[in-house]
C-alpha positions in Angstrom: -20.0 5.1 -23.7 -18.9 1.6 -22.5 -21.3 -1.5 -23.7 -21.8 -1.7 -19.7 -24.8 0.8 -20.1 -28.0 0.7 -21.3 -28.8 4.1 -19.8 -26.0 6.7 -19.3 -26.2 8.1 -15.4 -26.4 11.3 -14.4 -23.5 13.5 -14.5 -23.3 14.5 -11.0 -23.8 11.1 -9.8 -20.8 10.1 -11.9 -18.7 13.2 -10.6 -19.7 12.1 -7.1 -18.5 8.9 -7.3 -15.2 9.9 -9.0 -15.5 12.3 -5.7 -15.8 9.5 -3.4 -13.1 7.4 -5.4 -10.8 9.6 -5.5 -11.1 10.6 -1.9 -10.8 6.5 -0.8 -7.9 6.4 -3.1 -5.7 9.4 -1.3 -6.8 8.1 1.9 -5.7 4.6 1.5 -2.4 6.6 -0.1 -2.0 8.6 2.8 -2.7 5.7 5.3 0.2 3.3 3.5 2.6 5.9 4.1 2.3 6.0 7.6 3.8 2.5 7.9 7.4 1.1 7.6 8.7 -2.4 7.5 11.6 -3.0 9.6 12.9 -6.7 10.6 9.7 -8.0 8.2 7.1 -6.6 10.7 5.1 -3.4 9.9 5.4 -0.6 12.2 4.2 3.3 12.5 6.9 5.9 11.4 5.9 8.2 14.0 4.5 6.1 17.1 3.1 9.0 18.8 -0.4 9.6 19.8 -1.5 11.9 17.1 -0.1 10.3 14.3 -1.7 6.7 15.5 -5.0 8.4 15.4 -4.3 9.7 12.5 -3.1 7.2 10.9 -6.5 5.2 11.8 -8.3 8.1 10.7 -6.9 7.6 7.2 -8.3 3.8 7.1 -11.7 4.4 8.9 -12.3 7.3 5.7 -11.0 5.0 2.8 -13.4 2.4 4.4 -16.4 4.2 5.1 -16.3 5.4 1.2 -15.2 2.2 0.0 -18.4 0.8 1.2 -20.8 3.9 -0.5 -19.2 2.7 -3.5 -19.5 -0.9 -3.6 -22.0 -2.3 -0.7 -24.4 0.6 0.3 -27.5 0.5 -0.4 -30.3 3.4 -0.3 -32.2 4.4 3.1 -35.0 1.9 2.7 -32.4 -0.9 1.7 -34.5 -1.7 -1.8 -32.1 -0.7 -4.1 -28.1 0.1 -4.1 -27.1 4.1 -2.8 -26.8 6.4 -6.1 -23.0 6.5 -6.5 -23.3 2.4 -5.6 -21.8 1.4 -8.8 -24.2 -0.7 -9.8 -26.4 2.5 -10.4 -23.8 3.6 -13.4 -23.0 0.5 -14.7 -26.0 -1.3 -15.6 -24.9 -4.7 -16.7 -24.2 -5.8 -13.6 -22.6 -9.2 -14.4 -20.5 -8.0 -17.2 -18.7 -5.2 -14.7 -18.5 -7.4 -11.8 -16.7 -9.7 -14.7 -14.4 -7.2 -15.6 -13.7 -6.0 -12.2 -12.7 -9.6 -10.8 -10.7 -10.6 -13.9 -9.4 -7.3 -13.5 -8.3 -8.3 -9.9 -7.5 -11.7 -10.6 -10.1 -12.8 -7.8 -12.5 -15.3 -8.0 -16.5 -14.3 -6.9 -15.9 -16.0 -3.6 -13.0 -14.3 -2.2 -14.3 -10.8 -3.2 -17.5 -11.1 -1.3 -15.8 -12.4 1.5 -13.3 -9.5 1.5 -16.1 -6.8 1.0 -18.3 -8.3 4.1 -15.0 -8.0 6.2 -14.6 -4.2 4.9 -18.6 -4.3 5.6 -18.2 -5.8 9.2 -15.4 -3.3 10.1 -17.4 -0.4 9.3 -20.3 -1.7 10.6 -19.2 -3.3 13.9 -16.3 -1.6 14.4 -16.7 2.4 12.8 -20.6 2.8 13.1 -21.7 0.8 16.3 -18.6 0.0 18.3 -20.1 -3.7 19.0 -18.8 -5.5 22.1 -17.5 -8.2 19.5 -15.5 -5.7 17.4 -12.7 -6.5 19.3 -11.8 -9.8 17.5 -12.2 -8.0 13.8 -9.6 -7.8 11.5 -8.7 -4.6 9.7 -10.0 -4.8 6.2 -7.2 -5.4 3.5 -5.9 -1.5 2.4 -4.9 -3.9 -1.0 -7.7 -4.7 -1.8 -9.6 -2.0 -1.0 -7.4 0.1 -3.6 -7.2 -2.5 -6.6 -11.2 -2.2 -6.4 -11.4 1.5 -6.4 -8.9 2.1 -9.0 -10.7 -0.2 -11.2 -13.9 1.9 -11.0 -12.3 5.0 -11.2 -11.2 3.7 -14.2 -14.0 2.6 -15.7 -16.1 5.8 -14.6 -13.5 7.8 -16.5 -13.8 5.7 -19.7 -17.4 5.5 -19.9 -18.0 9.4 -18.6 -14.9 10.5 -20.4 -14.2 12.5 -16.9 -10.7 13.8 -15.6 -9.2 13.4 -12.1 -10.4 16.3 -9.7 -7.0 16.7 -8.2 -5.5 17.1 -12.1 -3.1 14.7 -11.5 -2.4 12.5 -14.9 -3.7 8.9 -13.9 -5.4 7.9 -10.7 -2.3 6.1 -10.1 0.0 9.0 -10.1 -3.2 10.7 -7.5 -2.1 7.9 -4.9 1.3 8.8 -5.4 1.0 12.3 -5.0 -1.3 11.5 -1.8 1.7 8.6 -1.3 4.4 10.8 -1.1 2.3 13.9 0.7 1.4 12.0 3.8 4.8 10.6 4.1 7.0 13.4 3.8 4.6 15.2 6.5 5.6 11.8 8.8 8.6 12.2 8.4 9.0 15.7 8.8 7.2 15.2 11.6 9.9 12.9 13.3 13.0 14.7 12.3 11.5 17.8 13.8 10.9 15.5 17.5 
């Protein structure tokens, strides 16, 4: 059990959030391999409209559980959703330390990338606001370091393995990595 704890957390709120890690993780995985770089701009490997939806698919998913595991909160907004992790790790400051050192990000800059990852989903994915037109797509970087950092730490302290039974959560994105973009590209030879 990490110091983080005073309390351990239930076990099926800590498989759930591994769940919901996890499931960002492959998605963010299979969204990066969609893209190329080619004369230092990012493009789509395949261009047409199915994989373009797809594609976003891939982001608005790693988004919408990004947010369930760092900024929801519960239906009547007093407290943080259960697989929030501020629900399993219950010294707050000393995670949120670790996390941002962890990162190499300062307080500042992390809130201000998780209210443009909030603003995305909630402007853009949720409500389709007439403004959502100027938002930026959140950073897929940043998004990942995060999530990989509480997967991490909700194996240590839970002494849980990866659902997928992949060795590290690293090698998960990989295998989600490589997945997605052999299924790309497959899908552009075969045009």
């Amino acid at each position: 059990m990490s110091p983080n704890h005073t309390e351990a957390p239930s076990f099926e709120i800590v498989i759930l959030s591994l769940d919901l890690a996890e499931n960002c993780i492959g998605n963010l995985a299979c969204y990066s391999a969609g893209w190329k770089v080619e004369n230092s701009q990012r493009q789509l490997i395949n261009n047409n409209d199915f994989w373009k939806r797809a594609n976003g698919n891939f982001l608005d998913m790693a988004t919408i559980e990004w947010c369930k595991l760092f900024l929801d909160k519960n239906k009547n907004k007093s407290d943080f959703a259960e697989c929030n992790w501020k629900n399993i790790f219950k010294n707050h400051d000393e995670w949120r330390s670790d996390l941002l050192t962890n990162m190499s990000i300062s307080l500042g800059d992390f809130e201000k990338a998780g209210k443009s990852i909030l603003d995305y989903r909630n402007k853009y994915l949720a409500h389709r606001e007439r403004s959502s037109k100027d938002l930026f797509y959140p950073r897929t970087d940043f998004m990942l370091q995060s999530t990989l950092h509480l997967h991490k730490m909700l194996q240590t302290c839970c002494e849980v393995t990866i659902h997928s039974g992949q060795i590290t959560i690293e090698k998960h994105y990989d295998y989600w990595l490589n997945e997605a973009r052999n299924e790309i590209l497959r899908s552009v030879i075969g045009k």
